[in-house]
C-alpha positions as CSV (number, residue, x, y, z in Angstrom):
1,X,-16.3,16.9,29.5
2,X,-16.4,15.4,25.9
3,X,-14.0,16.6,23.0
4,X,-17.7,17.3,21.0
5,X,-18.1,20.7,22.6
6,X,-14.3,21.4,21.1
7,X,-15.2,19.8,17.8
8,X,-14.7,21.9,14.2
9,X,-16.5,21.5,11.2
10,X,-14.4,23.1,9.0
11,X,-12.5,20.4,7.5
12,X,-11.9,18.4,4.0
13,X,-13.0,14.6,4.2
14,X,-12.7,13.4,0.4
15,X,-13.1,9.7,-0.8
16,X,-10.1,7.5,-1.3
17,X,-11.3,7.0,-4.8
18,X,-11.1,10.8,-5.9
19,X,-8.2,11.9,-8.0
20,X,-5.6,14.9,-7.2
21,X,-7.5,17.0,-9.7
22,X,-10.8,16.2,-8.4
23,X,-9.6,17.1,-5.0
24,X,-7.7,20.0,-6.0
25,X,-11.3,21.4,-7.5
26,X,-12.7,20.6,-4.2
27,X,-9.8,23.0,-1.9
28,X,-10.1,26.0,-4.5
29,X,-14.3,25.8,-3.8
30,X,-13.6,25.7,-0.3
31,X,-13.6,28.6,1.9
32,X,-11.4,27.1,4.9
33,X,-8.4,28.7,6.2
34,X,-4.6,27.2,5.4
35,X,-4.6,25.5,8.8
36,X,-7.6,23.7,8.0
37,X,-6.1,22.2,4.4
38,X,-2.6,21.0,6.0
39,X,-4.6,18.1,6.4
40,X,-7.2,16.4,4.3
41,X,-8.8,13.2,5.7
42,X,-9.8,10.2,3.4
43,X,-12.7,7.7,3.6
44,X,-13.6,4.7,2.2
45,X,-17.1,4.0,0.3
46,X,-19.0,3.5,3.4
47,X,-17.8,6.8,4.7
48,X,-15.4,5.5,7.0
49,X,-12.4,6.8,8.3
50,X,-8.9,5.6,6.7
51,X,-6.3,8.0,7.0
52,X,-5.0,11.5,5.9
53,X,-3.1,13.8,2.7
54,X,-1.3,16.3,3.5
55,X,-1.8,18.7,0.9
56,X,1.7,19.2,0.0
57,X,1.6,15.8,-1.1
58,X,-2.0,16.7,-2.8
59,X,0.1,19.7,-4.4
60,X,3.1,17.5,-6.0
61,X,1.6,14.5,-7.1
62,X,0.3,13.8,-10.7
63,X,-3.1,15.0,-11.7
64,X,-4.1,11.2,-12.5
65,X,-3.0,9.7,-8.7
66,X,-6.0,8.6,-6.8
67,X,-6.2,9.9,-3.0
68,X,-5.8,5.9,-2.0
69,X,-2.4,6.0,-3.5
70,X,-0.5,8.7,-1.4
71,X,-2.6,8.6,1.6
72,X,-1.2,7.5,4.9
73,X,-3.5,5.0,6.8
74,X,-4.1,6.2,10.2
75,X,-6.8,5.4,13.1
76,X,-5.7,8.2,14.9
77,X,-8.8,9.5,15.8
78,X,-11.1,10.5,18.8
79,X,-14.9,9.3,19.9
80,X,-17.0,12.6,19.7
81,X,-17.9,11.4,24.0
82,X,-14.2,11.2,24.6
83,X,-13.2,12.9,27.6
84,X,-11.0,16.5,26.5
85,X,-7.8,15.7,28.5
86,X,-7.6,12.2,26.9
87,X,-8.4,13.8,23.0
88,X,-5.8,16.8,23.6
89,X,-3.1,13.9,24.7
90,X,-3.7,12.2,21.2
91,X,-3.0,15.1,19.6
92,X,-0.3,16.5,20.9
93,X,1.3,12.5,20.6
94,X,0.4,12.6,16.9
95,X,2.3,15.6,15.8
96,X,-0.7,16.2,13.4
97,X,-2.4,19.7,13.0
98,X,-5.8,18.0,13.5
99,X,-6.9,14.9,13.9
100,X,-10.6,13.6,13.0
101,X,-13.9,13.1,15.2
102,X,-15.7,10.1,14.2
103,X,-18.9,8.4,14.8
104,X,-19.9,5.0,15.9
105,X,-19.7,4.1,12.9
106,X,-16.3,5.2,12.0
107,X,-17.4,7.9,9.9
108,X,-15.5,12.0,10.7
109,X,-18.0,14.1,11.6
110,X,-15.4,17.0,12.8
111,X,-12.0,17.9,13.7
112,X,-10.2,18.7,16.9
113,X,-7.2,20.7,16.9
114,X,-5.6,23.3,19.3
């Protein structure tokens, strides 16, 4: 079975471009639970996947920092068909609380975490 019946939308994907206080205004007009802001996944300008914040990092970091500078580039990530078993495996290897679901064309579309 794929990981896309297991797959959350309730996750923070900001562009690298953004700056801390733009992203900060973006968690406080969220409604998502404190799991689901450990993390915050970045994209590029075509939407793509590049890697993650955590938002302690988000939290301690000048106003002025864009999300490009303190991000860590990751492609740790799982195929919406990939099979459960193999997705859970990447996980667990990562030691991340979540790690995206992307598209064909790179782009999250969801989470997966356990």
């Amino acid at each position: 079975h794929s990981i896309q019946t297991e797959m959350d939308n309730n996750f923070i994907c900001v562009g690298a471009s953004l700056s801390v206080e733009a992203v900060i205004a973006i968690l406080r007009s969220s409604s998502l639970t404190d799991k689901r802001l450990n993390l915050i996944f970045i994209s590029g300008d075509a939407g793509e996947y590049l890697g993650f914040v955590y938002l302690s990092k988000v939290v301690v970091s000048q106003m002025n920092i864009i999300m490009k500078d303190i991000m860590h580039k990751s492609d740790i990530a799982v195929s919406a068909l990939m099979d459960k078993v193999q997705a859970r495996k990447l996980l667990l290897d990562s030691h991340l609380p979540m790690i995206p679901i992307i598209d064909s064309r790179n782009r999250v579309i969801g989470a997966y975490s356990i």
